[in-house]
C-alpha positions in Angstrom: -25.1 5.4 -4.0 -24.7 2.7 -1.7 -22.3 -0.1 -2.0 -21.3 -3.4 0.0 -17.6 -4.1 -0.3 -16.5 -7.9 1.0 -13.3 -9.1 1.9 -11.6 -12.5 3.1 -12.5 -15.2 1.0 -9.6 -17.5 0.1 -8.9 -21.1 -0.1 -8.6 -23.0 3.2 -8.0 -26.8 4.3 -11.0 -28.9 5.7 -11.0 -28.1 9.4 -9.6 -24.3 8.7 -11.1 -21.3 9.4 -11.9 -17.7 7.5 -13.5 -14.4 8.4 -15.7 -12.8 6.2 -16.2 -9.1 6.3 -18.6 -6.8 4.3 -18.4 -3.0 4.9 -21.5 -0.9 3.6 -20.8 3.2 2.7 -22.3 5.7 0.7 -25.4 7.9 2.1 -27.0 5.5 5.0 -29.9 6.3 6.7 -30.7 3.1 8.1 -29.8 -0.6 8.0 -32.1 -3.1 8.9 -31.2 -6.8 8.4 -27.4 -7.8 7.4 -26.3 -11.1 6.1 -24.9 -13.8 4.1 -25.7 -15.6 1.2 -23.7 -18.4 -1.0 -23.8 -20.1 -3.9 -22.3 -23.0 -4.8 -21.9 -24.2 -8.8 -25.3 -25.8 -10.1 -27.0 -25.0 -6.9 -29.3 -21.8 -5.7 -28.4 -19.4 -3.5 -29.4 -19.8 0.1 -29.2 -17.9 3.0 -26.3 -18.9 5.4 -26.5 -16.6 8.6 -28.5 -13.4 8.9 -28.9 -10.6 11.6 -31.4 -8.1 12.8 -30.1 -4.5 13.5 -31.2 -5.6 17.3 -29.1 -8.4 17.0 -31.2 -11.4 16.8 -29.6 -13.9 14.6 -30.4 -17.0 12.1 -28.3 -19.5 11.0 -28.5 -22.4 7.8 -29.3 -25.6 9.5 -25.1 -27.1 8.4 -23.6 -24.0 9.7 -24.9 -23.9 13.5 -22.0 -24.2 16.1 -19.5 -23.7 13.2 -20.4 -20.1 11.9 -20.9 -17.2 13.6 -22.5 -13.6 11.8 -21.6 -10.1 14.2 -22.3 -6.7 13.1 -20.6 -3.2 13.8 -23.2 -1.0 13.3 -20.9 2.3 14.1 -18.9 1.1 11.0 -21.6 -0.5 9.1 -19.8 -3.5 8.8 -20.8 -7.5 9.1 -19.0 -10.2 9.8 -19.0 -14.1 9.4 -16.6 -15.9 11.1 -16.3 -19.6 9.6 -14.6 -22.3 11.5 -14.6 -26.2 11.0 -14.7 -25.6 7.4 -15.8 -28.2 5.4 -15.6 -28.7 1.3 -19.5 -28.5 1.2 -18.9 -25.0 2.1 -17.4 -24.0 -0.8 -19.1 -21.5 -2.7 -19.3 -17.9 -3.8 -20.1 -16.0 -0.3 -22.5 -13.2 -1.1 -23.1 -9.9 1.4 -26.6 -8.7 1.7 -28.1 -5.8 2.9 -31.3 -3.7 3.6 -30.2 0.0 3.5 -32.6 2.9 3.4 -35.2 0.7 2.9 -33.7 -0.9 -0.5 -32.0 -4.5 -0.7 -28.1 -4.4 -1.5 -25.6 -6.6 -2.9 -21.7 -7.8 -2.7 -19.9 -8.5 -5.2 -19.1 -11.8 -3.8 -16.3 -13.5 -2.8 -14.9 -17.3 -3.6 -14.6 -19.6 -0.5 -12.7 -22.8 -1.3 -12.4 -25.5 1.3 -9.9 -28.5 -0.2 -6.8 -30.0 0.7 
């Protein structure tokens, strides 16, 4: 059983910063792609920053030079560090995985930006 456990949502000010982190465990073979999803109310999900197990990354168009995605692959572990945060980046911050060939899920975690 293989399960993605995030951590570090919160509410921040406009102009704040917050560090997302996502740890995967259970039995892992292999982990291909890691990433982050959100999901603000009334709106789809869309993909926010995403990175190869090589370590070539892609970003949402609004995120570049404010978000950055890293990845500890000896703890299984990805990151998303969030600065100039703005209150069009509020939303539900979903981790996403591809373990042993199969595509994984957080839980999700709320990320409010508001003064």
């Amino acid at each position: 059983q293989v399960q993605l456990v995030e951590s570090g949502g919160g509410l921040v000010q406009p102009g704040g910063s917050l560090r997302l982190s996502c740890a995967a465990s259970g039995s892992i073979f292999s982990i291909g792609v890691m990433g982050w999803f959100r999901q603000a109310p009334g709106k789809e999900r869309e993909l926010v920053a995403g990175m190869a197990a090589g370590g070539r990354t892609n970003y949402l168009d609004s995120v570049k030079g404010r978000f950055t995605i890293s990845r500890d692959n000896a703890k299984n572990t990805v990151y998303l560090q969030m600065n100039s945060l703005k209150p069009e980046d509020t939303a539900v911050y979903y981790c996403n995985a591809y373990i042993n060939r199969n595509d994984y899920w957080g839980q999700g975690t709320q990320v409010t930006v508001s003064s």
